[in-house]
N, CA, C and O atoms as a GROMACS GRO file, in nm:
protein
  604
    1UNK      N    1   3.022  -3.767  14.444
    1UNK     CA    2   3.066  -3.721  14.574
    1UNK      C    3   3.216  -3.739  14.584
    1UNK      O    4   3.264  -3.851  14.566
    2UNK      N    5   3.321  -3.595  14.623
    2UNK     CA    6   3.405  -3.616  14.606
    2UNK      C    7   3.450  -3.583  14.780
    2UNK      O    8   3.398  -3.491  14.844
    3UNK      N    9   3.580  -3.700  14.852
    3UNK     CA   10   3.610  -3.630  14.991
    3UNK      C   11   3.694  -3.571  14.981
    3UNK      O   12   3.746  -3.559  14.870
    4UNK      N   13   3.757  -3.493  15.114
    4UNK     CA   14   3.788  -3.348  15.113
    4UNK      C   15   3.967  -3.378  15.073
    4UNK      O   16   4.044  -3.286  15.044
    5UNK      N   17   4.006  -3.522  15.080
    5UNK     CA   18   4.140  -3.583  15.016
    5UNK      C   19   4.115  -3.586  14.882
    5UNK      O   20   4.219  -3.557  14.822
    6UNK      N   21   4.037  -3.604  14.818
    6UNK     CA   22   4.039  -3.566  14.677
    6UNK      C   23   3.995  -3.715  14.637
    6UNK      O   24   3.965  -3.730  14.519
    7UNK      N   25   3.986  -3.838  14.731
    7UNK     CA   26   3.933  -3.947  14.672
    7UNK      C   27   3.754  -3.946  14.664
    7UNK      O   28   3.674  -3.896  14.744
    8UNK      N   29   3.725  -4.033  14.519
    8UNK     CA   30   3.529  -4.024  14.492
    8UNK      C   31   3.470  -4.081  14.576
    8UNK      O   32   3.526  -4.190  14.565
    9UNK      N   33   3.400  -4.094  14.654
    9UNK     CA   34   3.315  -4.169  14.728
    9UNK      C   35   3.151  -4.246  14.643
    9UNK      O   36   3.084  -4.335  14.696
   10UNK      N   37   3.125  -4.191  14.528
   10UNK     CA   38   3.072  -4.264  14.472
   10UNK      C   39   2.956  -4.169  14.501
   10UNK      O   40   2.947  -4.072  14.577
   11UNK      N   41   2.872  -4.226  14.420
   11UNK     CA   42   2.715  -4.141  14.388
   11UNK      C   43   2.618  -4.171  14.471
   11UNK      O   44   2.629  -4.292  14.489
   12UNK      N   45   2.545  -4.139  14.521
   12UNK     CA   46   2.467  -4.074  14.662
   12UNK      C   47   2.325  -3.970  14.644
   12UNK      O   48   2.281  -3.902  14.551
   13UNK      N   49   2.296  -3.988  14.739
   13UNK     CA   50   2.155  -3.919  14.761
   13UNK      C   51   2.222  -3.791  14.792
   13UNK      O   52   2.344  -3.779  14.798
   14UNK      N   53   2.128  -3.689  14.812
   14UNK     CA   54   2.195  -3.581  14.867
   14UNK      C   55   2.178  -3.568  15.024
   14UNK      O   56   2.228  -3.487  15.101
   15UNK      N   57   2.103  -3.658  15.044
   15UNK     CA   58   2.097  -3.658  15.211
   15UNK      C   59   2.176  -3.685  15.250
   15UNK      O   60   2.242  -3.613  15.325
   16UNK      N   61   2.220  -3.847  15.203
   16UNK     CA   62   2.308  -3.930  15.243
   16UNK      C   63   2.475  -3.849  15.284
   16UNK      O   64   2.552  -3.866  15.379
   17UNK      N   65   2.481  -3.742  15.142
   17UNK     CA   66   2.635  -3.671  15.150
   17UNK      C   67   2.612  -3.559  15.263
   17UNK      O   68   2.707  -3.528  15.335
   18UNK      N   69   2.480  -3.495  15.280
   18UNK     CA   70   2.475  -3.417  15.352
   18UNK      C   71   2.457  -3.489  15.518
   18UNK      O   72   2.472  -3.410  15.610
   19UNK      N   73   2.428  -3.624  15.550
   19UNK     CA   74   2.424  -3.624  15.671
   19UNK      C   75   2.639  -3.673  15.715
   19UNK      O   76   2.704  -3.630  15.810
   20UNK      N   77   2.697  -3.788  15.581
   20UNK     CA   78   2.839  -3.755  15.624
   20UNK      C   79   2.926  -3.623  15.623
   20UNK      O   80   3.029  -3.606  15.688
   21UNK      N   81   2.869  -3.535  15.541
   21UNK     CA   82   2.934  -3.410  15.611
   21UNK      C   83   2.890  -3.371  15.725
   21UNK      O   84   2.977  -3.357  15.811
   22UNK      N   85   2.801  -3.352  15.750
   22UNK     CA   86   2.773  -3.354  15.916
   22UNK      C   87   2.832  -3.422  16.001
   22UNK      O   88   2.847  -3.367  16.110
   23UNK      N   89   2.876  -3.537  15.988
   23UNK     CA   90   2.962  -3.633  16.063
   23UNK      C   91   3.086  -3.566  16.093
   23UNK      O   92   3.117  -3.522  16.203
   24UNK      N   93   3.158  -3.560  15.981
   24UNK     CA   94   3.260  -3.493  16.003
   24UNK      C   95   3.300  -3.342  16.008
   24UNK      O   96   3.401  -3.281  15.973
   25UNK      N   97   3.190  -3.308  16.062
   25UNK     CA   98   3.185  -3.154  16.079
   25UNK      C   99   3.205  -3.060  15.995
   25UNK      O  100   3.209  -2.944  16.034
   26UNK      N  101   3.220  -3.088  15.881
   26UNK     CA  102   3.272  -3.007  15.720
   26UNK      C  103   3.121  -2.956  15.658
   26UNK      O  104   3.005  -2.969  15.697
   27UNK      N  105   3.182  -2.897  15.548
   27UNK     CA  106   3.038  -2.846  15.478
   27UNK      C  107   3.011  -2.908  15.312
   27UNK      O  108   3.103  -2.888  15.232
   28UNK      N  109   2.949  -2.945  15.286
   28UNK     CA  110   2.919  -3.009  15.151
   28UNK      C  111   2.882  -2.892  15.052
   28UNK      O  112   2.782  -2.821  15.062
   29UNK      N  113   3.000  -2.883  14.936
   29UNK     CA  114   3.006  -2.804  14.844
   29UNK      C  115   2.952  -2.830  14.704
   29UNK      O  116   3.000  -2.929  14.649
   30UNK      N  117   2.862  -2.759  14.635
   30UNK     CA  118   2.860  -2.824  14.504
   30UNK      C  119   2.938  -2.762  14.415
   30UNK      O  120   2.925  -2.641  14.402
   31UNK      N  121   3.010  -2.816  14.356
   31UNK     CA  122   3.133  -2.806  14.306
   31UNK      C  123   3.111  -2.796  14.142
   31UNK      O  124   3.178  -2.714  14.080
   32UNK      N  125   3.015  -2.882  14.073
   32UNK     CA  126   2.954  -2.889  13.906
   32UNK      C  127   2.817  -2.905  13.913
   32UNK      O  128   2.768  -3.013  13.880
   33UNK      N  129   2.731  -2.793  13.960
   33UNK     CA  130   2.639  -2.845  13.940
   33UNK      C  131   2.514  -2.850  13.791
   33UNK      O  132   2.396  -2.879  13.771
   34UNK      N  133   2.647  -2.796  13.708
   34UNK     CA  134   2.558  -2.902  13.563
   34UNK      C  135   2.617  -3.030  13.506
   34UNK      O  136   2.574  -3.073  13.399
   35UNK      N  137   2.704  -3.087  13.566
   35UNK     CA  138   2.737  -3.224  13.564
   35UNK      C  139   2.571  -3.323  13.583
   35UNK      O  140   2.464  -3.293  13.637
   36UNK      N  141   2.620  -3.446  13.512
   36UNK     CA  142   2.518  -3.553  13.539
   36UNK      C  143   2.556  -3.651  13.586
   36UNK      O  144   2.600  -3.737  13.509
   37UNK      N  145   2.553  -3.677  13.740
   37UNK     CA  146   2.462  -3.644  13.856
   37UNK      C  147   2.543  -3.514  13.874
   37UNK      O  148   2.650  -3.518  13.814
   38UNK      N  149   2.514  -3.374  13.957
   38UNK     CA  150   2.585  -3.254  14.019
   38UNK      C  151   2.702  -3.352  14.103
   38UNK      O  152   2.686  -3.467  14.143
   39UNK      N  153   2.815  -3.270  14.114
   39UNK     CA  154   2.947  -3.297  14.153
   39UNK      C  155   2.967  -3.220  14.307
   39UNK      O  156   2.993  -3.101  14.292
   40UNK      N  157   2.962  -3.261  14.444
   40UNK     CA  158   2.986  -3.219  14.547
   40UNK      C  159   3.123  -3.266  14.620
   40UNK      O  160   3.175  -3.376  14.605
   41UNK      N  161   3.169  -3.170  14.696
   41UNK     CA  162   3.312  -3.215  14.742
   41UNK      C  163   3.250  -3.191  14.901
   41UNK      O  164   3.166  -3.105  14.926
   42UNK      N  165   3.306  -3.282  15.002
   42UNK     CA  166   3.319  -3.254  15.159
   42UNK      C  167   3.430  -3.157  15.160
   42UNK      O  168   3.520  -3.179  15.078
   43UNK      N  169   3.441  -3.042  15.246
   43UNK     CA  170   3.563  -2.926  15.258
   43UNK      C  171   3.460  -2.865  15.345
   43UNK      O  172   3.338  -2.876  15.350
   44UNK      N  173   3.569  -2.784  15.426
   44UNK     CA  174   3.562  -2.668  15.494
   44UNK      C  175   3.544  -2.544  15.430
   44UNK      O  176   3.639  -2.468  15.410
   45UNK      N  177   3.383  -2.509  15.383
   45UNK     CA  178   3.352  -2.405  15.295
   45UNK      C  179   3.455  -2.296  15.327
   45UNK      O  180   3.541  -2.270  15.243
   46UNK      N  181   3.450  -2.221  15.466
   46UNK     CA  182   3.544  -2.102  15.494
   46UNK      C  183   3.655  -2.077  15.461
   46UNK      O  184   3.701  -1.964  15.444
   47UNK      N  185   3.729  -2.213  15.444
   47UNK     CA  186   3.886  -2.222  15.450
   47UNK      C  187   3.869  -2.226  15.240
   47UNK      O  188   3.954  -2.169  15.171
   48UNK      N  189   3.795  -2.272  15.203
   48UNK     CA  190   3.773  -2.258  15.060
   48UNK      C  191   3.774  -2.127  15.021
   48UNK      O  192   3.823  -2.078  14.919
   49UNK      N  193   3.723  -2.080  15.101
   49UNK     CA  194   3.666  -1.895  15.011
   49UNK      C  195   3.807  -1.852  15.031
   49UNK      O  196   3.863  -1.794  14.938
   50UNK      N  197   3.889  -1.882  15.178
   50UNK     CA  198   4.024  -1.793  15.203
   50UNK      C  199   4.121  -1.828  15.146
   50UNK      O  200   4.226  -1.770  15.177
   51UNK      N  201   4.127  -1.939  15.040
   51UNK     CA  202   4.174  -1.981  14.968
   51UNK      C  203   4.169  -1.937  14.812
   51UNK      O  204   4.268  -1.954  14.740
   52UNK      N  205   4.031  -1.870  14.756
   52UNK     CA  206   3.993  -1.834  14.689
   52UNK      C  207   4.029  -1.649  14.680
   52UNK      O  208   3.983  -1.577  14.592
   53UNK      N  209   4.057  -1.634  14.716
   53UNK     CA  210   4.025  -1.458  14.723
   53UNK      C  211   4.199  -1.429  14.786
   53UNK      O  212   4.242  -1.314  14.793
   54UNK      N  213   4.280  -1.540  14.826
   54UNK     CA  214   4.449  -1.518  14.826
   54UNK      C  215   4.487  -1.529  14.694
   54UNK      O  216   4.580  -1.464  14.646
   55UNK      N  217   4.394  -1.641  14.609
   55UNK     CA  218   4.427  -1.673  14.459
   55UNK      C  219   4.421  -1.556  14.397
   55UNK      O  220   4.510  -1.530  14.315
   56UNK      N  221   4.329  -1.471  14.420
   56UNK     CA  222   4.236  -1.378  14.356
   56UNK      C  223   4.321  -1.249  14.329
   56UNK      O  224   4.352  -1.183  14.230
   57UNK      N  225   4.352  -1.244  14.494
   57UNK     CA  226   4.448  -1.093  14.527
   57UNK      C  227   4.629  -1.112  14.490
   57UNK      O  228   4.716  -1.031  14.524
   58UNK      N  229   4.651  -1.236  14.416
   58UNK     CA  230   4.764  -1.246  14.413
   58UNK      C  231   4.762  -1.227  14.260
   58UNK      O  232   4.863  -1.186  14.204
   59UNK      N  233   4.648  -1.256  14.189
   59UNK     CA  234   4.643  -1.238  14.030
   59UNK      C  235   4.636  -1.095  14.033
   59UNK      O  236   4.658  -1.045  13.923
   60UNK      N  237   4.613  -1.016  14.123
   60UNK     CA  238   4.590  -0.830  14.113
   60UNK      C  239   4.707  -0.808  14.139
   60UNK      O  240   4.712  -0.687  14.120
   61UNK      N  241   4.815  -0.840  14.170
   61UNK     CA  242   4.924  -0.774  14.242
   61UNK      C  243   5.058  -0.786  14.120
   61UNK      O  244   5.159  -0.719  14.095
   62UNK      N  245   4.976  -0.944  14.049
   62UNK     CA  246   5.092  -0.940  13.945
   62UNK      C  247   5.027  -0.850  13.804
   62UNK      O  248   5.097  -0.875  13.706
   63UNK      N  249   4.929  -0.768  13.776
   63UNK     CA  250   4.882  -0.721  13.686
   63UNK      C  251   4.992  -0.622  13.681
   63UNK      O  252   5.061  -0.596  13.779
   64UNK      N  253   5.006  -0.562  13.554
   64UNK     CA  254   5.117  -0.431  13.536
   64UNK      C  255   5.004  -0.306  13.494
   64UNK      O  256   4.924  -0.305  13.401
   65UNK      N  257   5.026  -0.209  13.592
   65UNK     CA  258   4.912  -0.116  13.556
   65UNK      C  259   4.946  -0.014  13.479
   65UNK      O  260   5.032   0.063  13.524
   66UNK      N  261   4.889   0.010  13.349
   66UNK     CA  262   4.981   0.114  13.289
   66UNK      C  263   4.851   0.244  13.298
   66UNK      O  264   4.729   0.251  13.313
   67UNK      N  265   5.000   0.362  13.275
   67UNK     CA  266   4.918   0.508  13.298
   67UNK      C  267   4.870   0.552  13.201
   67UNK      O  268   4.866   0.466  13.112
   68UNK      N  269   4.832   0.640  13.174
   68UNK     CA  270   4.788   0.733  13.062
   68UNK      C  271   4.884   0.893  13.090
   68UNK      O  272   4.825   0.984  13.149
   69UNK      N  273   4.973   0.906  13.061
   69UNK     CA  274   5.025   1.034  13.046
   69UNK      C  275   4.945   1.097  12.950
   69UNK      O  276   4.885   1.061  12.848
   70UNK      N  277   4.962   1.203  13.012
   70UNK     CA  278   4.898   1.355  12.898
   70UNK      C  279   5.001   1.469  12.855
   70UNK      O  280   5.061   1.527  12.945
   71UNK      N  281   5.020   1.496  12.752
   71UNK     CA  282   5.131   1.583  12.705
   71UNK      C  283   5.003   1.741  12.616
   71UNK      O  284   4.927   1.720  12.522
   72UNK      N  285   5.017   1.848  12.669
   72UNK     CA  286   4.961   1.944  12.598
   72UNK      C  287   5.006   2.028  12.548
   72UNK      O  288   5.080   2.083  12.630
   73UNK      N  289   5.007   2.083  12.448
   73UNK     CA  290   5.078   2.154  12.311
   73UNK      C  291   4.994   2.250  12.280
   73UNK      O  292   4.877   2.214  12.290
   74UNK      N  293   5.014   2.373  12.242
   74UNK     CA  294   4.928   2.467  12.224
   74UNK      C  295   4.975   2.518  12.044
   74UNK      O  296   5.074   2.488  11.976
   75UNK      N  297   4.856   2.603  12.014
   75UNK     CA  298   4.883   2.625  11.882
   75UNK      C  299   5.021   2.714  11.844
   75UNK      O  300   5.070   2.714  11.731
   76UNK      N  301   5.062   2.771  11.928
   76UNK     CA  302   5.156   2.854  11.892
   76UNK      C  303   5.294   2.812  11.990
   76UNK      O  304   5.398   2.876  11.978
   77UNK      N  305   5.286   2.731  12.061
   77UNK     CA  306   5.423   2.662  12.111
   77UNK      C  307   5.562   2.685  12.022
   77UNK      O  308   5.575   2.657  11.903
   78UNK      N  309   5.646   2.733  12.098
   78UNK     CA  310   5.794   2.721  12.042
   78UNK      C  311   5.877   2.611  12.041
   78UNK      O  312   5.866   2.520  12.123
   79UNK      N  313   5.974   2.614  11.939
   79UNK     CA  314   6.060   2.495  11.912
   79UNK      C  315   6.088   2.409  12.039
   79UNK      O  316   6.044   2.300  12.077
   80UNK      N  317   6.179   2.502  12.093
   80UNK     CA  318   6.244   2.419  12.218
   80UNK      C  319   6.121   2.358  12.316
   80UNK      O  320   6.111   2.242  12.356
   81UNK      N  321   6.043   2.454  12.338
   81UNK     CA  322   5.919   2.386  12.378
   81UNK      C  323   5.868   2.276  12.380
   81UNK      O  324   5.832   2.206  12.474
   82UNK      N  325   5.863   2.256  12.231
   82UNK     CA  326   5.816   2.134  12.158
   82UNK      C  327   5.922   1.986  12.189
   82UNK      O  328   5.912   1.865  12.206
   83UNK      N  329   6.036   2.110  12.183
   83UNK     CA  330   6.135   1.940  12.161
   83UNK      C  331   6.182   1.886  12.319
   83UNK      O  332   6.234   1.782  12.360
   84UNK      N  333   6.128   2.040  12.399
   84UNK     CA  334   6.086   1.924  12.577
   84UNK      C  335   5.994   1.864  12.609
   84UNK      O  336   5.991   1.788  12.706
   85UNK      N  337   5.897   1.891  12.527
   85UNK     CA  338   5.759   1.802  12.565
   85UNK      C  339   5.820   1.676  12.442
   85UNK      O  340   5.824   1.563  12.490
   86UNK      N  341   5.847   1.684  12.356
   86UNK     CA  342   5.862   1.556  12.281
   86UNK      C  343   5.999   1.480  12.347
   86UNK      O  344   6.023   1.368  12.302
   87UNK      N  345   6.082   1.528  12.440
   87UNK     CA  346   6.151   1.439  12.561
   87UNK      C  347   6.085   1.399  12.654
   87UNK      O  348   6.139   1.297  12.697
   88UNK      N  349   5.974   1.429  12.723
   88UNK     CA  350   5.880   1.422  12.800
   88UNK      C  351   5.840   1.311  12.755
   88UNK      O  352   5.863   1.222  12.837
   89UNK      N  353   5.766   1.256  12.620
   89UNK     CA  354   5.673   1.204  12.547
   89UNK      C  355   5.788   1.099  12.565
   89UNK      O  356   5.761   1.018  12.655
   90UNK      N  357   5.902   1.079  12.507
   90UNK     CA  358   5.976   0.938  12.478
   90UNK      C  359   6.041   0.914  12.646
   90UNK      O  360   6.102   0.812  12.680
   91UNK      N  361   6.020   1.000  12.713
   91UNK     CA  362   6.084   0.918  12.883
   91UNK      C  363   5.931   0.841  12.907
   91UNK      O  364   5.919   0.725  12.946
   92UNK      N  365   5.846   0.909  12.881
   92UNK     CA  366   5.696   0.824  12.911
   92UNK      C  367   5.682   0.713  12.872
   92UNK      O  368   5.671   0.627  12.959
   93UNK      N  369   5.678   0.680  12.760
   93UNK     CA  370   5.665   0.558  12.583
   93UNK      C  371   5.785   0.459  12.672
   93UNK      O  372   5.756   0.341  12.692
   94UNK      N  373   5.949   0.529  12.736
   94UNK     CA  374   6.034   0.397  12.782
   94UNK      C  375   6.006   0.353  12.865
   94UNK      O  376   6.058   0.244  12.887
   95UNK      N  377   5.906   0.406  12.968
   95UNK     CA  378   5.889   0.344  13.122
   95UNK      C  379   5.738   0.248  13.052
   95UNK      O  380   5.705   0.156  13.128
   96UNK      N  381   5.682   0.256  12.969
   96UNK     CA  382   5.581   0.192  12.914
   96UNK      C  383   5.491   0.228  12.944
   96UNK      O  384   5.406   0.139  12.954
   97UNK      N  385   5.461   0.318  12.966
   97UNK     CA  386   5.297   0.413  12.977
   97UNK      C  387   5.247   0.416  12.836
   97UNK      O  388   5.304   0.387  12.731
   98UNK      N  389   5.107   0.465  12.862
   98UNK     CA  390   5.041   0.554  12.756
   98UNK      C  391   5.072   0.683  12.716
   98UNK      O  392   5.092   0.728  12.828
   99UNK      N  393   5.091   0.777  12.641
   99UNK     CA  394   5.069   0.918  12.607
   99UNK      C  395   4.953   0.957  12.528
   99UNK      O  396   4.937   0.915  12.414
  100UNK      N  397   4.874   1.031  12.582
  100UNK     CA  398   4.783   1.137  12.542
  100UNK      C  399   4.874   1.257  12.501
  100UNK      O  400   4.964   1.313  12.565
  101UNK      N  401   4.830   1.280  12.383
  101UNK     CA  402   4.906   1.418  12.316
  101UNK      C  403   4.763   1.528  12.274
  101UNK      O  404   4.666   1.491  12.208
  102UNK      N  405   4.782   1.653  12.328
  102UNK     CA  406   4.665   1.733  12.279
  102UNK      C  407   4.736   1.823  12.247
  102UNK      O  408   4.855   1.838  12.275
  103UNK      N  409   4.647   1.911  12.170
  103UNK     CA  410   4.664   2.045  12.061
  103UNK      C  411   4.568   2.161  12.127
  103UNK      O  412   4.466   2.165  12.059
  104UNK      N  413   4.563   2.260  12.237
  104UNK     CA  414   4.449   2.326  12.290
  104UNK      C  415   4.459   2.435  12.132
  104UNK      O  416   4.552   2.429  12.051
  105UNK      N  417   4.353   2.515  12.125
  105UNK     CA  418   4.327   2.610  12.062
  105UNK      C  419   4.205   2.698  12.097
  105UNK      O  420   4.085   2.671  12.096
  106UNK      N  421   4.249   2.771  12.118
  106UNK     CA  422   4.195   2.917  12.205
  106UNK      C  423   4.131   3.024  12.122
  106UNK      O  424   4.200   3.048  12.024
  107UNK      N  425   4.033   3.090  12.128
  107UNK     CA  426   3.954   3.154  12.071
  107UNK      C  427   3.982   3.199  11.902
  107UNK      O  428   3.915   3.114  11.843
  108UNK      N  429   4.031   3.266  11.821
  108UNK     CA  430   4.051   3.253  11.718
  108UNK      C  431   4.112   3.143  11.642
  108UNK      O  432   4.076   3.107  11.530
  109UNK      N  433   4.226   3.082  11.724
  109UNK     CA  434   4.279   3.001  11.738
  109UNK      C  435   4.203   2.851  11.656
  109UNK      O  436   4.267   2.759  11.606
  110UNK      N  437   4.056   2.863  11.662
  110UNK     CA  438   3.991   2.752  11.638
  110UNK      C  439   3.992   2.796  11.487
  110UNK      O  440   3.995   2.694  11.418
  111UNK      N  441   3.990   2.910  11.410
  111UNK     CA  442   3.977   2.924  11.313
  111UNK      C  443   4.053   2.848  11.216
  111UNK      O  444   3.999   2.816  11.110
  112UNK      N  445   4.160   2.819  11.240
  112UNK     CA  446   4.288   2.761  11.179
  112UNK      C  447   4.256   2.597  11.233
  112UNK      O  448   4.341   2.558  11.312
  113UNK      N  449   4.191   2.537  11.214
  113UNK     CA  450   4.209   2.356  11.276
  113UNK      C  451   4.268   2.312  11.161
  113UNK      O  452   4.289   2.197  11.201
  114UNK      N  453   4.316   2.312  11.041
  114UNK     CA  454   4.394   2.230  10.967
  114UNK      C  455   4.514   2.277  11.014
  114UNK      O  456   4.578   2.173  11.028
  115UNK      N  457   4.584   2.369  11.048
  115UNK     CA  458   4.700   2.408  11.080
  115UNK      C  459   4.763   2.327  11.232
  115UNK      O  460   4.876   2.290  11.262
  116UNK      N  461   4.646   2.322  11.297
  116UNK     CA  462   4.704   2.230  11.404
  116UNK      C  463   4.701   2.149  11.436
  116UNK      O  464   4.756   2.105  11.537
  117UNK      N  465   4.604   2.071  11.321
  117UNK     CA  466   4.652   1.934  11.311
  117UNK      C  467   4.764   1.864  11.260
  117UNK      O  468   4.792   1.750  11.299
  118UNK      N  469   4.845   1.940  11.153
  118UNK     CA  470   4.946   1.932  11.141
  118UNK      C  471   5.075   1.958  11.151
  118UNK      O  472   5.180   1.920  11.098
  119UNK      N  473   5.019   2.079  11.281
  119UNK     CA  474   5.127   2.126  11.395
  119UNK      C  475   5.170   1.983  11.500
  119UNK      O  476   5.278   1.944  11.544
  120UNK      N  477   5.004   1.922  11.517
  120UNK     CA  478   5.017   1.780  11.594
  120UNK      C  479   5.095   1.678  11.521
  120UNK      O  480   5.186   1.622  11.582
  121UNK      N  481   5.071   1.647  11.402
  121UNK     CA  482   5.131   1.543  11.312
  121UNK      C  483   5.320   1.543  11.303
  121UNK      O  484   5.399   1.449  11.293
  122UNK      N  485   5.338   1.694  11.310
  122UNK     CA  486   5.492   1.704  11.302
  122UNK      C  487   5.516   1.698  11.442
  122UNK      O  488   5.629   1.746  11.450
  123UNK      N  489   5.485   1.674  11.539
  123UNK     CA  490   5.451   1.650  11.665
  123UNK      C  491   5.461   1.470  11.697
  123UNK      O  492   5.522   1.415  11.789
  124UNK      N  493   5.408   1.430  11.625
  124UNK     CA  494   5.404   1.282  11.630
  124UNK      C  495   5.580   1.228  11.576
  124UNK      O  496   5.669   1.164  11.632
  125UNK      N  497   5.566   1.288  11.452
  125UNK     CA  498   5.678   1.256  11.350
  125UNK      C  499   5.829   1.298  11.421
  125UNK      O  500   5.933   1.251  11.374
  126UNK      N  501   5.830   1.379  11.523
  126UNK     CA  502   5.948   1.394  11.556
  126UNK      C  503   5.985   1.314  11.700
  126UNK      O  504   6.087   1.328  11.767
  127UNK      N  505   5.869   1.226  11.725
  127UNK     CA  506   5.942   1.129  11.820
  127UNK      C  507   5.975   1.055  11.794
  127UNK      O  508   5.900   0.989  11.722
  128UNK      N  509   6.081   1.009  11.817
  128UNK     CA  510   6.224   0.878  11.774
  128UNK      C  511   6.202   0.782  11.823
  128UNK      O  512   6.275   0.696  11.776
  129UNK      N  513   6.114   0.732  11.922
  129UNK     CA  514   6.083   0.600  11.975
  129UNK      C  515   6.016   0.543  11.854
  129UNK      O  516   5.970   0.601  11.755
  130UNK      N  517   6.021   0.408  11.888
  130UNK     CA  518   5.864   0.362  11.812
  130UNK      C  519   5.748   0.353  11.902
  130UNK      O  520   5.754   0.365  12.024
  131UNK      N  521   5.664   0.336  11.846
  131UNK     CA  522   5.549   0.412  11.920
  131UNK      C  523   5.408   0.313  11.846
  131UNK      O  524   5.448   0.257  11.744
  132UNK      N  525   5.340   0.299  11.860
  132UNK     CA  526   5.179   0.312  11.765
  132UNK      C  527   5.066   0.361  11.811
  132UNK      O  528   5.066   0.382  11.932
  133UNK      N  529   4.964   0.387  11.750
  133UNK     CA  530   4.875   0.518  11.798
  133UNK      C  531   4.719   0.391  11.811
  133UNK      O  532   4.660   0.310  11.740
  134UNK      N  533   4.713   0.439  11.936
  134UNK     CA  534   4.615   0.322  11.970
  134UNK      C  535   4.482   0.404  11.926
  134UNK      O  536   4.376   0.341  11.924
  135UNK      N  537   4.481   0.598  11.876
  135UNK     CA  538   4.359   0.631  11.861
  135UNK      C  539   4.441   0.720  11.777
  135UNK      O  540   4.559   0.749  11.794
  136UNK      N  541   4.343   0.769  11.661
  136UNK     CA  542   4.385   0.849  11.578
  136UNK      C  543   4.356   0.996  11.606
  136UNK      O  544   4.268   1.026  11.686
  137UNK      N  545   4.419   1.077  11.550
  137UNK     CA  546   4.405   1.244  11.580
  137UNK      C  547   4.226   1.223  11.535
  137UNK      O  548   4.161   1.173  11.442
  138UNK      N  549   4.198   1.300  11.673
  138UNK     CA  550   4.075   1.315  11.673
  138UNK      C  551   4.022   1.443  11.751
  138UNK      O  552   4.056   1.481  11.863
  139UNK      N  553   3.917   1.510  11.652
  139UNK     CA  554   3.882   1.624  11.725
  139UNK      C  555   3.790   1.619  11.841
  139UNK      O  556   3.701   1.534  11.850
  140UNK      N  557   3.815   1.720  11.939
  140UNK     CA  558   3.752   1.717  12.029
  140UNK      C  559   3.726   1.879  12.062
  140UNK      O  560   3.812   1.963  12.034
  141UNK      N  561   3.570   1.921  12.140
  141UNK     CA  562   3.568   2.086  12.182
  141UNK      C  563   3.688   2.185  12.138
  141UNK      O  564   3.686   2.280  12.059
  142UNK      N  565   3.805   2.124  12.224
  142UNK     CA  566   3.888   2.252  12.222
  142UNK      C  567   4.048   2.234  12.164
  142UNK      O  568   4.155   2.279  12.204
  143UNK      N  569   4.010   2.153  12.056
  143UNK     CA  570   4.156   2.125  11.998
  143UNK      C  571   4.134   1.980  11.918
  143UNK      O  572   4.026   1.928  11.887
  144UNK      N  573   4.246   1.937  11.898
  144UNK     CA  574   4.243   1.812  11.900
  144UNK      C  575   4.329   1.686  11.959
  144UNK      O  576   4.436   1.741  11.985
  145UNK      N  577   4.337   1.599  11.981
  145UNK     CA  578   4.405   1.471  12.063
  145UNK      C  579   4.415   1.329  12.035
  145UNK      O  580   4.326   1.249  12.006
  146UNK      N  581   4.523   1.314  12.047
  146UNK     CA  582   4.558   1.156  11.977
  146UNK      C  583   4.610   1.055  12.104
  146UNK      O  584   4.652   1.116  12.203
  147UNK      N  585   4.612   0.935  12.108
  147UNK     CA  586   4.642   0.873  12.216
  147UNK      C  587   4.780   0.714  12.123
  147UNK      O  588   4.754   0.636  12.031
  148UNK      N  589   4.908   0.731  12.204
  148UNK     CA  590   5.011   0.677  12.125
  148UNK      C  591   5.045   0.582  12.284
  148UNK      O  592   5.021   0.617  12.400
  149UNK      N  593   5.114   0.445  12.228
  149UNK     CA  594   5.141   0.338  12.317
  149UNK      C  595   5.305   0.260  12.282
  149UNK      O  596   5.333   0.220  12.169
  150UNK      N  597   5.377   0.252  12.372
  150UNK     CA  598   5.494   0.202  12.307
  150UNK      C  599   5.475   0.064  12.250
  150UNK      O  600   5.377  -0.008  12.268
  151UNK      N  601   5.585   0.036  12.177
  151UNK     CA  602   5.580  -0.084  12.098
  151UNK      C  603   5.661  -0.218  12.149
  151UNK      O  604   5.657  -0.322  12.082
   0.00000   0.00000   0.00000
């Protein structure tokens, strides 16, 4: 039995702790109950929980939430094209996001999948950041898509 100052009061019935919390108007908490004997504290259950869940919401606020950008590239994209979406790709990678990079390919278009995968690869290779690829070029329905994370 622990009181709500933090000094032990010593080992007890459970009546016994439950009729001095009653005394003092508090609520008797079990605090370990696979300890041998279970571990109870006297406290003000309510003021415990609002104590608990400020802890809680203050560990959410310091989390850093990162995005997933998506960058899409088509099979027949032009240079300059390419080399604004691959500025696109390294302003993303510095603010510390994710990038999703896809390759669409459109009706004949699918005929050729080695070609655009290594339309994607010179795609990878010409961004100047460092980078690492948290998923590898992988096909999917309508193209293919890789997922890259700054370093």
């Amino acid at each position: 039995m622990i009181d709500d100052d933090g000094s032990q009061l010593g080992i007890m019935t459970s009546t016994e702790a439950l009729q001095i919390a009653k005394d003092r108007e508090t609520d008797l908490v079990e605090i370990a109950p696979l300890a041998k004997p279970p571990v109870c504290k006297i406290m003000d259950y309510g003021k415990f929980q609002y104590q608990q869940s400020k802890i809680k919401q203050g560990s959410k606020t310091k989390q850093k939430n990162v995005e997933v950008k998506g960058i899409r590239i088509g099979f027949r994209t032009d240079v300059h094209d390419l080399e604004f979406k691959k500025n696109q790709a390294e302003k993303f990678l510095k603010k510390g996001n994710r990038v999703r990079i896809e390759i669409r390919l459109k009706g004949r278009e699918k005929a050729h999948q080695n070609i655009a995968r290594t339309n994607l690869e010179e795609f990878l290779k010409a961004i100047s950041l460092p980078y690492k690829k948290e998923q590898e070029i992988k096909r999917m329905p309508g193209g293919f898509n890789t997922l890259i994370a700054p370093e």
